[in-house]
Z-matrix of the N, CA and C atoms (Angstrom, degrees):
N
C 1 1.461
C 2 1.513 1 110.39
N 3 1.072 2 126.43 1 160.14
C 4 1.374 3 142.80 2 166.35
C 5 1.149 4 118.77 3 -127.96
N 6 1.642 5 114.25 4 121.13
C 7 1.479 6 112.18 5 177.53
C 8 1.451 7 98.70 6 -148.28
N 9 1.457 8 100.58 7 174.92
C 10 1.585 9 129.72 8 168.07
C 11 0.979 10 125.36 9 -90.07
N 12 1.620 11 132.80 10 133.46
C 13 1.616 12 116.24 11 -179.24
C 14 1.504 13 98.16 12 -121.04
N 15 1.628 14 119.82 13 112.58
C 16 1.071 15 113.99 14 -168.41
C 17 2.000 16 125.02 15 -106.64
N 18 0.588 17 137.39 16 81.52
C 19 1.817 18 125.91 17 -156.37
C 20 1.480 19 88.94 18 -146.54
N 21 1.819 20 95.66 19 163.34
C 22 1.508 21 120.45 20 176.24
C 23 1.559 22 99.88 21 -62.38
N 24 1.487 23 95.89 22 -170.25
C 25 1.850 24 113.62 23 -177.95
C 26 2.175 25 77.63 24 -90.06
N 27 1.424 26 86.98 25 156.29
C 28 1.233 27 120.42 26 -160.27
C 29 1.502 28 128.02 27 49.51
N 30 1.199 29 127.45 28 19.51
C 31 1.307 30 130.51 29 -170.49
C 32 1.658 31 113.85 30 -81.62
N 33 1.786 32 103.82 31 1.53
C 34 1.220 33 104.08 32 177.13
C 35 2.004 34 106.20 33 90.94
N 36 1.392 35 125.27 34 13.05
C 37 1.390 36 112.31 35 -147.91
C 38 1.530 37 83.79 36 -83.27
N 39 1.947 38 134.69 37 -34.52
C 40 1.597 39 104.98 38 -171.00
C 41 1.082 40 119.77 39 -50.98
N 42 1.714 41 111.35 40 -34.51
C 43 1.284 42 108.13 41 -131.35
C 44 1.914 43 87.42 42 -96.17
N 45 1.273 44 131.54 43 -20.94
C 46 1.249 45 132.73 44 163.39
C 47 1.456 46 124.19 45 -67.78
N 48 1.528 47 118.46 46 -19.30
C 49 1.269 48 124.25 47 163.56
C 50 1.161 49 116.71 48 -94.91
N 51 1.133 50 151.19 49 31.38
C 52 1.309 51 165.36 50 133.67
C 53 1.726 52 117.32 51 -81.30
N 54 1.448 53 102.44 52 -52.82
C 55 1.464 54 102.83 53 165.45
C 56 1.179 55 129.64 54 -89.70
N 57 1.312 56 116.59 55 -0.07
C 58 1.664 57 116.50 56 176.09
C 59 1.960 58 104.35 57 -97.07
N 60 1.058 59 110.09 58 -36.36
C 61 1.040 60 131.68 59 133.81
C 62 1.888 61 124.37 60 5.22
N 63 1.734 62 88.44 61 -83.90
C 64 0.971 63 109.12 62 168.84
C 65 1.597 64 129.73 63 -46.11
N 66 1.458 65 97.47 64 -61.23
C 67 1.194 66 128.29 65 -171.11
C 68 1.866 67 93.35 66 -54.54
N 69 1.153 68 116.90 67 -44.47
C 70 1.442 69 116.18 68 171.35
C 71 0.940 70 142.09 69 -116.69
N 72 1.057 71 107.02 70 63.36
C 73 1.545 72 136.71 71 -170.64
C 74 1.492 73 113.42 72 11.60
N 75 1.046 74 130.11 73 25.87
C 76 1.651 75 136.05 74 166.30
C 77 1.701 76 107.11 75 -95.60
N 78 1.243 77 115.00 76 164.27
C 79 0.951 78 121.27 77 169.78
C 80 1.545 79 127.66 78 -114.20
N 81 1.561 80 109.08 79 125.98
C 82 1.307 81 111.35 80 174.03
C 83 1.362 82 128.61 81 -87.86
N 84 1.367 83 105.11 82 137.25
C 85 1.462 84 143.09 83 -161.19
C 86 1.331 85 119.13 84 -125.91
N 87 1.588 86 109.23 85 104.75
C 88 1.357 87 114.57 86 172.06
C 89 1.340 88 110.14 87 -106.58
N 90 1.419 89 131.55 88 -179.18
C 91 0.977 90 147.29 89 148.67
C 92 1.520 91 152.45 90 -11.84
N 93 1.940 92 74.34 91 -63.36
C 94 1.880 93 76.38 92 178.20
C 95 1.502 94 88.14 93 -91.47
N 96 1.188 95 161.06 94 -36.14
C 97 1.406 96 133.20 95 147.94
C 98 1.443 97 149.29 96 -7.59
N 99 1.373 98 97.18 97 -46.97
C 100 1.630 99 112.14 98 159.39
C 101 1.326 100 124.06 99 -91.75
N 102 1.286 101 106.95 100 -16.54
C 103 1.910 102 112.45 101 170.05
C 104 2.007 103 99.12 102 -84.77
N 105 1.259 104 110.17 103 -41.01
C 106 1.595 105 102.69 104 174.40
C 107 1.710 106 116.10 105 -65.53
N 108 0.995 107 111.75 106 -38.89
C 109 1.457 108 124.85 107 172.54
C 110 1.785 109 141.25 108 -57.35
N 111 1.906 110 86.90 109 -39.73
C 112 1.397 111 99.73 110 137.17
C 113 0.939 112 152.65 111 -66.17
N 114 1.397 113 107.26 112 -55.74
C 115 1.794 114 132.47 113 172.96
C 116 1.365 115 101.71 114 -47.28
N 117 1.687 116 134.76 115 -62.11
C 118 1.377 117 148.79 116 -175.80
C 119 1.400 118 113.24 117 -67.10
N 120 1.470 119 128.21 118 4.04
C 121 0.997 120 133.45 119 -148.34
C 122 1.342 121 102.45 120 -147.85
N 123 1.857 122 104.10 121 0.32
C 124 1.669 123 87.69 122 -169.07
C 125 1.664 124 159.22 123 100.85
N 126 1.406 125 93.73 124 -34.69
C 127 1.384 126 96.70 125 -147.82
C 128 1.567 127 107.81 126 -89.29
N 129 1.230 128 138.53 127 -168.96
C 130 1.028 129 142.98 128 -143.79
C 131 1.672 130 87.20 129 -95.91
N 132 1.251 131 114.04 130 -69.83
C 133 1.361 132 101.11 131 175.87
C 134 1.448 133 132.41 132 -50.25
N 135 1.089 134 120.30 133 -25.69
C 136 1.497 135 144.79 134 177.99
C 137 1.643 136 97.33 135 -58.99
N 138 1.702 137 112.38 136 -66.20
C 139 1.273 138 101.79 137 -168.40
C 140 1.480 139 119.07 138 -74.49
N 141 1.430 140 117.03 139 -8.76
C 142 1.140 141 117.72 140 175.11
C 143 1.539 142 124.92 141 -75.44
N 144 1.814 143 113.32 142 -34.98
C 145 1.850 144 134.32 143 149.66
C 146 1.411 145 90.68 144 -50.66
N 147 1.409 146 145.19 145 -57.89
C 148 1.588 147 116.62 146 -159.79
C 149 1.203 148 121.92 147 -81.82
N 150 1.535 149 112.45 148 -5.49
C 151 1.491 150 123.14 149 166.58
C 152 1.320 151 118.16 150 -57.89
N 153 1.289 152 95.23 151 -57.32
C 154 1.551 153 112.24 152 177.31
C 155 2.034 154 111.47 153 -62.68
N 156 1.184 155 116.41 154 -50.01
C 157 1.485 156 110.40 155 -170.18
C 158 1.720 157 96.86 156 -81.12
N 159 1.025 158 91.05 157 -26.32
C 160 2.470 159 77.75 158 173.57
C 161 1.363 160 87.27 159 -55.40
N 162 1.360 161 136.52 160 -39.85
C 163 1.475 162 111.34 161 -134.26
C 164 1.823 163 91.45 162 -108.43
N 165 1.095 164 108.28 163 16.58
C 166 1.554 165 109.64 164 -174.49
C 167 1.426 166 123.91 165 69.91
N 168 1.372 167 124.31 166 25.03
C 169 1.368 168 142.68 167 -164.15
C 170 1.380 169 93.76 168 -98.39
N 171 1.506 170 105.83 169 156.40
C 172 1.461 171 117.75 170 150.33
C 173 1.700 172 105.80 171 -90.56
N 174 1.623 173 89.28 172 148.44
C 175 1.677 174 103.14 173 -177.64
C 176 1.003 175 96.16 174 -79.82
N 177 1.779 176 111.44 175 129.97
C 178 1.925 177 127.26 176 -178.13
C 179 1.851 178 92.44 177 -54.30
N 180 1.140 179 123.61 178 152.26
C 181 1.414 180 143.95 179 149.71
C 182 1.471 181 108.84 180 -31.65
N 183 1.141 182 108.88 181 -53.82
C 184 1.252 183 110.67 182 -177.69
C 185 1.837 184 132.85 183 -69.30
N 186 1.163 185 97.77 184 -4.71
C 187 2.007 186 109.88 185 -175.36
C 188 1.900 187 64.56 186 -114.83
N 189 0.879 188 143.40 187 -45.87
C 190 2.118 189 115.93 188 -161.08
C 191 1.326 190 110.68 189 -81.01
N 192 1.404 191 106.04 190 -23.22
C 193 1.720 192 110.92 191 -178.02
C 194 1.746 193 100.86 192 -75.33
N 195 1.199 194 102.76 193 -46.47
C 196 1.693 195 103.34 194 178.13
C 197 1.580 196 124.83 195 -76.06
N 198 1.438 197 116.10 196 -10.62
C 199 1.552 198 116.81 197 154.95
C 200 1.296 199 105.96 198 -66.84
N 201 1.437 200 120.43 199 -77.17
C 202 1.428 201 131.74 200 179.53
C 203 1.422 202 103.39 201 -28.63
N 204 1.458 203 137.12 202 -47.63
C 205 1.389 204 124.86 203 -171.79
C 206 1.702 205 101.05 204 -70.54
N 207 0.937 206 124.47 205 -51.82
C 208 1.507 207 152.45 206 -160.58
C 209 2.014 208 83.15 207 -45.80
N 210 1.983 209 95.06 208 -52.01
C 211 1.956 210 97.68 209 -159.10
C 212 1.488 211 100.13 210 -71.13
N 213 1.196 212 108.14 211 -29.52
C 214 1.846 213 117.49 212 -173.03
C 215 1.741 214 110.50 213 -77.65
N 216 1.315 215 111.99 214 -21.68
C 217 1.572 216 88.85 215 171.03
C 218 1.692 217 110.53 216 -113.39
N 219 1.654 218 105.95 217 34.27
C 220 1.588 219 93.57 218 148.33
C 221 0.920 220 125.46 219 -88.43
N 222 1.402 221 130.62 220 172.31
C 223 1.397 222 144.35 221 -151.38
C 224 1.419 223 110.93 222 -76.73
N 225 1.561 224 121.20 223 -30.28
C 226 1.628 225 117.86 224 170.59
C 227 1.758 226 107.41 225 -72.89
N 228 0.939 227 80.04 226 -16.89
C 229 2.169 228 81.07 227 174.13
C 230 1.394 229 123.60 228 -77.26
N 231 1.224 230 101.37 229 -40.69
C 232 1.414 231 133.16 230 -172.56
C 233 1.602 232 101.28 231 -21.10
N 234 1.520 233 116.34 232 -62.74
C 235 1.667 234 138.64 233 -174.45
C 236 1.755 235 104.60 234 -65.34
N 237 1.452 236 107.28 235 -40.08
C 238 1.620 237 118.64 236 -174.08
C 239 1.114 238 125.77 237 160.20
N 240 1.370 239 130.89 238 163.90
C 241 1.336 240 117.29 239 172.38
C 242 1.474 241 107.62 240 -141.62
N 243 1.633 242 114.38 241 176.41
C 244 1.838 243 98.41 242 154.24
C 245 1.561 244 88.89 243 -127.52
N 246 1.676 245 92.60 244 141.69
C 247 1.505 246 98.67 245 174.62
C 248 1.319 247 108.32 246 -110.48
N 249 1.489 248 113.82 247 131.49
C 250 1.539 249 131.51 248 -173.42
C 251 1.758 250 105.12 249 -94.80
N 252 1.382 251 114.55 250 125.73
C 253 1.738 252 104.21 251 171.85
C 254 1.645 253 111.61 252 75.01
N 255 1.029 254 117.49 253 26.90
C 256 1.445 255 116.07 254 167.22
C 257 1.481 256 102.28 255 175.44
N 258 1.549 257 120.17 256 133.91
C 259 2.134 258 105.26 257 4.42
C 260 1.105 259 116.84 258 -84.96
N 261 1.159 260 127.79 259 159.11
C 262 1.736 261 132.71 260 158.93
C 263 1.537 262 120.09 261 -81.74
N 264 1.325 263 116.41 262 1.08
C 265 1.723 264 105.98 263 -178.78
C 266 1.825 265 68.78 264 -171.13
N 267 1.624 266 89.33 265 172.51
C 268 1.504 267 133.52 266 -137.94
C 269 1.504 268 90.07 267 -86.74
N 270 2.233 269 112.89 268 -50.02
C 271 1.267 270 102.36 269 178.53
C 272 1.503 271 132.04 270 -54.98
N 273 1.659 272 103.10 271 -26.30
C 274 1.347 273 114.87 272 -170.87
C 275 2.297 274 91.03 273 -81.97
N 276 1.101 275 123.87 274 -21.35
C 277 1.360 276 121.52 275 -174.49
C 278 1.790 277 97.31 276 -77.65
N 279 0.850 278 131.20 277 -39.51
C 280 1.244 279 130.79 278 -162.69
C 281 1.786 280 93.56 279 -94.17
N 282 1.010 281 149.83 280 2.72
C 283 1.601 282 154.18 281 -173.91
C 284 1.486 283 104.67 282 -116.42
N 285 1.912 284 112.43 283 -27.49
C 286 1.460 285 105.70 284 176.07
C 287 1.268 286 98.50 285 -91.40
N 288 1.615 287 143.24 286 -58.31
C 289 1.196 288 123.31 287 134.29
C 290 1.760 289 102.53 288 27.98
N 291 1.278 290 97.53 289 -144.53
C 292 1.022 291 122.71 290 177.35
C 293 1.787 292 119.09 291 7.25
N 294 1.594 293 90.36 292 -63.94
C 295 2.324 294 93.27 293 169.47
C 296 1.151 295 106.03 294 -72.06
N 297 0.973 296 146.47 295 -3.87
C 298 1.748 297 135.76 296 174.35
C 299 1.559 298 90.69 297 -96.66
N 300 1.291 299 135.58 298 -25.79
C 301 1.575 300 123.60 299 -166.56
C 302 1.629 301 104.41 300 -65.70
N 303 2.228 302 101.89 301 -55.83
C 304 1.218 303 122.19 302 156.75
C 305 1.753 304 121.65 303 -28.90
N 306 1.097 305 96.28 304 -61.00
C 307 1.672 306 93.60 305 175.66
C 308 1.335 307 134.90 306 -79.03
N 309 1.518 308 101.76 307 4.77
C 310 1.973 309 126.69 308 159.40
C 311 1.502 310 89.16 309 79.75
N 312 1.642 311 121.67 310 52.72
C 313 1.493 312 126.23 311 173.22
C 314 1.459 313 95.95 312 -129.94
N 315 1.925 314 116.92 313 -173.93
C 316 1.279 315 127.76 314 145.12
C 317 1.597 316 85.63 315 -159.14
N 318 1.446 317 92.94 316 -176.96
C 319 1.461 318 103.81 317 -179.22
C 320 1.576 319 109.00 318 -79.93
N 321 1.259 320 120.53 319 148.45
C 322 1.400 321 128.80 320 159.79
C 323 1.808 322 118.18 321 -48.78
N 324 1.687 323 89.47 322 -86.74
C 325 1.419 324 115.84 323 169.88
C 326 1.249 325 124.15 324 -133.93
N 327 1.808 326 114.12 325 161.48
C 328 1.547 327 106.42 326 177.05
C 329 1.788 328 95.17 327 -110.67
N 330 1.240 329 116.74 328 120.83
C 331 1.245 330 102.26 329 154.75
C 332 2.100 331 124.56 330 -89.71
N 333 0.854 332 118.19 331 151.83
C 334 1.433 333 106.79 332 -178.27
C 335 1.672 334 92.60 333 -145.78
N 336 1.612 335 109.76 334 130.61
C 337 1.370 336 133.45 335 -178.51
C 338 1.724 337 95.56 336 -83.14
N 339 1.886 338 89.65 337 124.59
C 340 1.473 339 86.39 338 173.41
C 341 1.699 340 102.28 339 -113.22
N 342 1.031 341 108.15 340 129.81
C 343 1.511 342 121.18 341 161.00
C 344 1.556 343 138.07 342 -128.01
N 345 1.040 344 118.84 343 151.67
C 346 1.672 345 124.47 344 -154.60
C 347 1.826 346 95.07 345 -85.34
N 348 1.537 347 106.70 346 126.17
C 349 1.550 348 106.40 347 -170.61
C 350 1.366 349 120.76 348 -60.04
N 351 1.868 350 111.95 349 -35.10
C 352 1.476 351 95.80 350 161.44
C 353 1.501 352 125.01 351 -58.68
N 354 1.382 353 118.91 352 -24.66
C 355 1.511 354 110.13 353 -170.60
C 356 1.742 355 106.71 354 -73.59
N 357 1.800 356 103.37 355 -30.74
C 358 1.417 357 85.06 356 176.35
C 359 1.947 358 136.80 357 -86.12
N 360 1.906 359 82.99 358 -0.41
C 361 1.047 360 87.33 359 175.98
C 362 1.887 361 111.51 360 -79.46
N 363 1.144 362 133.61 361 -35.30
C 364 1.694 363 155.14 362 132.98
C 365 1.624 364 91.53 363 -8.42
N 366 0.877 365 112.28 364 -72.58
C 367 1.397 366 104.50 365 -162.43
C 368 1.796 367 109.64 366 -67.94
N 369 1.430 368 115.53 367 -74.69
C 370 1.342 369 114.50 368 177.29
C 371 1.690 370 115.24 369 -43.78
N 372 0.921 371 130.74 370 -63.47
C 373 1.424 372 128.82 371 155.88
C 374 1.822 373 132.93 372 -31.22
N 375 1.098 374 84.86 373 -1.03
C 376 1.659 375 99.56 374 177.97
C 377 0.889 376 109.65 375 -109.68
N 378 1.390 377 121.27 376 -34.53
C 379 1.577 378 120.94 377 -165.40
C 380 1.857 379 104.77 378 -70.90
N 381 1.478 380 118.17 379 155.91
C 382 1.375 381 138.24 380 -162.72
C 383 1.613 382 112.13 381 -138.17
N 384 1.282 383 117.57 382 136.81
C 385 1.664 384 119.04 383 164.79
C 386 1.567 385 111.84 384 -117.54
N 387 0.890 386 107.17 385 134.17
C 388 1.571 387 117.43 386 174.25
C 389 1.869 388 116.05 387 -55.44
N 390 1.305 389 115.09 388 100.74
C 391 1.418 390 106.65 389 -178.01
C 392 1.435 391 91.45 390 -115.77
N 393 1.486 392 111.49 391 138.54
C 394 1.539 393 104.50 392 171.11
C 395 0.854 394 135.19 393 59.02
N 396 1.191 395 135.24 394 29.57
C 397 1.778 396 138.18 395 -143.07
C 398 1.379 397 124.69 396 54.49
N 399 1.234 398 105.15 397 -12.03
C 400 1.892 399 111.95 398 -171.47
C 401 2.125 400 115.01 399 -93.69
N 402 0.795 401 122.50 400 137.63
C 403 1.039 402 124.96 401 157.08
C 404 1.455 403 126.71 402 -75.90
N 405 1.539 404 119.23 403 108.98
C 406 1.569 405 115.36 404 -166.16
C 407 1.507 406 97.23 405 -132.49
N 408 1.344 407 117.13 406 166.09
C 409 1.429 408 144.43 407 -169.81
C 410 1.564 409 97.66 408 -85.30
N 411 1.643 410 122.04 409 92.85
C 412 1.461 411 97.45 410 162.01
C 413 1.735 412 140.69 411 -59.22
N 414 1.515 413 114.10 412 147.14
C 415 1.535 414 90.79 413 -138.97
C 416 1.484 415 91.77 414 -82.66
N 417 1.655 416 142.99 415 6.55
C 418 1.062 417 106.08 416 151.27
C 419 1.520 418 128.62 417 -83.07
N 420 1.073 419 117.74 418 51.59
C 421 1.453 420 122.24 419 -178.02
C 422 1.544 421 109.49 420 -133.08
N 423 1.133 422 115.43 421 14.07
C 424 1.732 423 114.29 422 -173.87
C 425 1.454 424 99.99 423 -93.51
N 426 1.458 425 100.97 424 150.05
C 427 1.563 426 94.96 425 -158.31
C 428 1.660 427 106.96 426 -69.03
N 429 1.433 428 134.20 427 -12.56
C 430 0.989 429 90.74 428 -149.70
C 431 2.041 430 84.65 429 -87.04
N 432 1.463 431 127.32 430 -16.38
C 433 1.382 432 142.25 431 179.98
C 434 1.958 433 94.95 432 -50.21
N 435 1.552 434 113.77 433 -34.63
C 436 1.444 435 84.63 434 -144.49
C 437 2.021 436 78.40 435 -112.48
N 438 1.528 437 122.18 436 18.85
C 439 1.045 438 117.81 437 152.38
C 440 1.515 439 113.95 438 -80.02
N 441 1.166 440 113.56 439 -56.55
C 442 1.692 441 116.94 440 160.49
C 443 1.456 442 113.03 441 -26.04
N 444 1.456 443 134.93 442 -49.11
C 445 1.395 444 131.78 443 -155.23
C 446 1.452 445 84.74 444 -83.75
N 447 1.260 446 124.29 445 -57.10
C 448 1.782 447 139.17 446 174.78
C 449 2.045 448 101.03 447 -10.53
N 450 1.195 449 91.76 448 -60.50
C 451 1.460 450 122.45 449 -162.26
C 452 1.863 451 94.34 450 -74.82
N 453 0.816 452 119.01 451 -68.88
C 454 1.288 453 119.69 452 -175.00
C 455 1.944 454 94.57 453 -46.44
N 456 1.312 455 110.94 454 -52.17
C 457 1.465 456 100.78 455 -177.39
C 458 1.595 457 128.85 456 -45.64
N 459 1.450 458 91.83 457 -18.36
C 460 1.563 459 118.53 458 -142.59
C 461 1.689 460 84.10 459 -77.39
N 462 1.683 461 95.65 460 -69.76
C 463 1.552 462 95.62 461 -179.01
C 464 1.125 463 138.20 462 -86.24
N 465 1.762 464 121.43 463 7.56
C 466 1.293 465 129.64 464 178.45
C 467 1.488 466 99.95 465 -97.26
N 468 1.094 467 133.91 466 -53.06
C 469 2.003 468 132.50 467 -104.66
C 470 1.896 469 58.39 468 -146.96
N 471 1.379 470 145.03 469 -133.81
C 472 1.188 471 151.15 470 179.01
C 473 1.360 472 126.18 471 56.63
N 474 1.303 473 98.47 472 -65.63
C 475 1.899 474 110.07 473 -179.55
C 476 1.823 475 112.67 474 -69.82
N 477 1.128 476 125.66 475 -24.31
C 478 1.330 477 143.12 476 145.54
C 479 1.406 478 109.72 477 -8.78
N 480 1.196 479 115.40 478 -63.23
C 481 1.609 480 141.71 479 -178.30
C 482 1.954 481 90.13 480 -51.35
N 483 1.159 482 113.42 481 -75.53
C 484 1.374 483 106.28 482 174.48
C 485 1.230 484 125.19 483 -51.71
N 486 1.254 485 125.85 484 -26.39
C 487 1.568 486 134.38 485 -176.16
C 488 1.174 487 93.14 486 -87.38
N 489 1.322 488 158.67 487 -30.78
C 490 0.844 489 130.66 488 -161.34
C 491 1.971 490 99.65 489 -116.28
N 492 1.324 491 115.32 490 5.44
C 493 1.268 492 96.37 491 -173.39
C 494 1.528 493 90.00 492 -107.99
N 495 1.116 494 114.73 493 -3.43
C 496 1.678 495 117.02 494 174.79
C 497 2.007 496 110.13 495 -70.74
N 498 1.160 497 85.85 496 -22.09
C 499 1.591 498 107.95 497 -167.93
C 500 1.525 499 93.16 498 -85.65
N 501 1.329 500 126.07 499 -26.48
C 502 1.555 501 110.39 500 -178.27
C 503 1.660 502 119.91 501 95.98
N 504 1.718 503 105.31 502 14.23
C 505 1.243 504 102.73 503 -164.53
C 506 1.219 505 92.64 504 -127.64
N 507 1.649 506 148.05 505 -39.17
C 508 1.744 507 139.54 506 -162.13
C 509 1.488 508 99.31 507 -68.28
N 510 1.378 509 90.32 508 142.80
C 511 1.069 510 116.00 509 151.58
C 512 1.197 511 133.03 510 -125.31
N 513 1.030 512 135.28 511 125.01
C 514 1.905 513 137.45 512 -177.04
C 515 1.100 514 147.18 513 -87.71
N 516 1.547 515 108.71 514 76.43
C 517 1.748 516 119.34 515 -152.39
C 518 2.046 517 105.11 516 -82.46
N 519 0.802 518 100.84 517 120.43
C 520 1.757 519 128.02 518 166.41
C 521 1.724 520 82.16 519 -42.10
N 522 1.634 521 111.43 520 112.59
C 523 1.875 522 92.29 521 162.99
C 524 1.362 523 85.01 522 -110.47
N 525 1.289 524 151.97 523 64.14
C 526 1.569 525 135.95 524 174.03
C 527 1.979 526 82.57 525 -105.10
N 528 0.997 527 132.98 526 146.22
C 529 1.398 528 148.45 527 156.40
C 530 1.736 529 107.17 528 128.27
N 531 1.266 530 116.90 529 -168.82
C 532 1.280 531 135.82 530 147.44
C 533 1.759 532 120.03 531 -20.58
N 534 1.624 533 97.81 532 141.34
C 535 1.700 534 93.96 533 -168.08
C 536 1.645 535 84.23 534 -67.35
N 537 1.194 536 123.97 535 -57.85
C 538 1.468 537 117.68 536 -178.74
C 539 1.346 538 129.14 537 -36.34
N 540 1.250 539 117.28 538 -50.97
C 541 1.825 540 119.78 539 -179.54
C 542 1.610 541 102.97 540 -58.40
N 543 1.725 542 114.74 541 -37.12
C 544 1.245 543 112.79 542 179.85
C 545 1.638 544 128.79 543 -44.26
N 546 1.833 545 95.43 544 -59.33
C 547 1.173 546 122.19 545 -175.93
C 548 1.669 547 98.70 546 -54.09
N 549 1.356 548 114.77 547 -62.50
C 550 1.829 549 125.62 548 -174.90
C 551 1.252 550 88.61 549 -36.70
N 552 1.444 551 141.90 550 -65.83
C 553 1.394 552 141.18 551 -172.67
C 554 1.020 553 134.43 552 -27.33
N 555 1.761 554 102.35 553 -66.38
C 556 1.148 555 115.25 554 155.75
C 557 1.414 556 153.17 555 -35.45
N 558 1.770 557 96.65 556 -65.49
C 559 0.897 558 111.70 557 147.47
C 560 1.914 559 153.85 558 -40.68
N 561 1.732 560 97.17 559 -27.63
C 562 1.489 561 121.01 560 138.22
C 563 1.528 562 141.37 561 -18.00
N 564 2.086 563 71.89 562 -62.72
C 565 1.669 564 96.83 563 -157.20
C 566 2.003 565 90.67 564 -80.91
N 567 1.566 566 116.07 565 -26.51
C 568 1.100 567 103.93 566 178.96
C 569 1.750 568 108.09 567 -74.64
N 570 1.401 569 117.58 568 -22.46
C 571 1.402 570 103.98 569 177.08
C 572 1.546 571 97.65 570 90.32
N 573 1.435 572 111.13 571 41.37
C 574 1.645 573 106.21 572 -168.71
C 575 1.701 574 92.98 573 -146.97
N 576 1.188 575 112.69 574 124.53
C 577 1.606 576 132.72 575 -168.15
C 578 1.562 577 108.16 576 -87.06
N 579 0.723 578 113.03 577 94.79
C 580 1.863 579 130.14 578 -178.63
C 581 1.698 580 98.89 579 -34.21
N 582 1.389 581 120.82 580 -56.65
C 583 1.207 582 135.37 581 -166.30
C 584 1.862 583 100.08 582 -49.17
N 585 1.582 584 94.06 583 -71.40
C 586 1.441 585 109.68 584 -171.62
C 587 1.441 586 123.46 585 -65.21
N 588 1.450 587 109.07 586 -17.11
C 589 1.822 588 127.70 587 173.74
C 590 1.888 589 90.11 588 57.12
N 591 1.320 590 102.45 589 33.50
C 592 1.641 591 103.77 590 152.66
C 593 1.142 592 107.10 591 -148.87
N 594 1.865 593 109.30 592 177.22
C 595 1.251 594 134.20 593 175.73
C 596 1.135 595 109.80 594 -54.83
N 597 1.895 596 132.81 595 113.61
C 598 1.270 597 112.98 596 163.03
C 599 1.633 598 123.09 597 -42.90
N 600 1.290 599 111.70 598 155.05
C 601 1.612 600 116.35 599 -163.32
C 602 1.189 601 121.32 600 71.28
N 603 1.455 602 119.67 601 -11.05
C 604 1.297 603 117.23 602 -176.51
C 605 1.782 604 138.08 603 -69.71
């Protein structure tokens, strides 16, 4: 299968794309993975993203759409993947579109984690790193920093949800409970039986 994992910051999306993931034997692939992988690696696209982030730029669409194609037609992809953190806006949805058409793919499904903004503000705001022996609030996590990121989600990464349910593919999993009830959810919405490690009907 191939899908999208779409939700705000704290909605839980690594830690559900790792195990949904699992559950289907593809491998998930985000972003800063394939931007670390390049950059550390060299490559033509890589040095062209580190041009841009030395200089405090955002990387054009166009060098992230062409890593991402570059990560999607290796050979562990080949069967499916879930991609974590991309796209973030509609132009970059309609450009992956497009390289999966090229590479004789499309997406399966989009799942997107819905959660209630106070809860994610509760959650990110809670979290702590050990400095010095002490447990402290990293400061991008204070609520009023990680209402801002909220907001940035709101109007970048957000409308997605419509683009993609216009497309016939979102689905809208409840992440409020257990990492488990989540995953069961999910996993639902793919129509894929945990037990059998296949597609129901399959």
């Amino acid at each position: 299968m191939r899908v999208v994992l779409l939700g705000p910051p704290g909605a839980g999306k690594g830690t559900q794309a790792q195990i949904i993931a699992g559950h289907l034997a593809a491998p998930a692939i985000s972003t800063g993975d394939i931007f670390r992988a390049n950059v550390s690696g060299r490559t033509e696209l890589g040095q062209k993203a580190k041009t841009y982030m030395d200089a405090g730029d955002l990387v054009p669409d166009e060098v992230t759409v062409a890593m991402v194609k570059d990560r999607l037609a290796e050979p562990d992809a080949k069967a499916g993947f879930l991609l974590d953190g991309f796209p973030r806006t509609i132009a970059q949805a309609e450009q992956l579109r497009d390289s999966l058409a090229e590479l004789g793919n499309g997406l399966d499904r989009v799942l997107e984690l819905v959660v209630d903004e106070d809860e994610l503000v509760r959650r990110l705001s809670g979290r702590r790193m050990l400095v010095d022996g002490e447990w402290v609030q990293r400061s991008d996590d204070e609520p009023e920093t990680v209402r801002h990121r909220l907001q940035v989600y709101r109007e970048q990464t957000a409308p997605l949800s419509g683009f993609y349910e216009g497309e016939g593919l979102l689905a809208r999993i409840d992440a409020i409970g257990s990492v488990e009830d989540v995953t069961a959810r999910a996993l639902e919405a793919l129509g894929w039986s945990p037990r059998s490690g296949q597609q129901a009907g399959a």
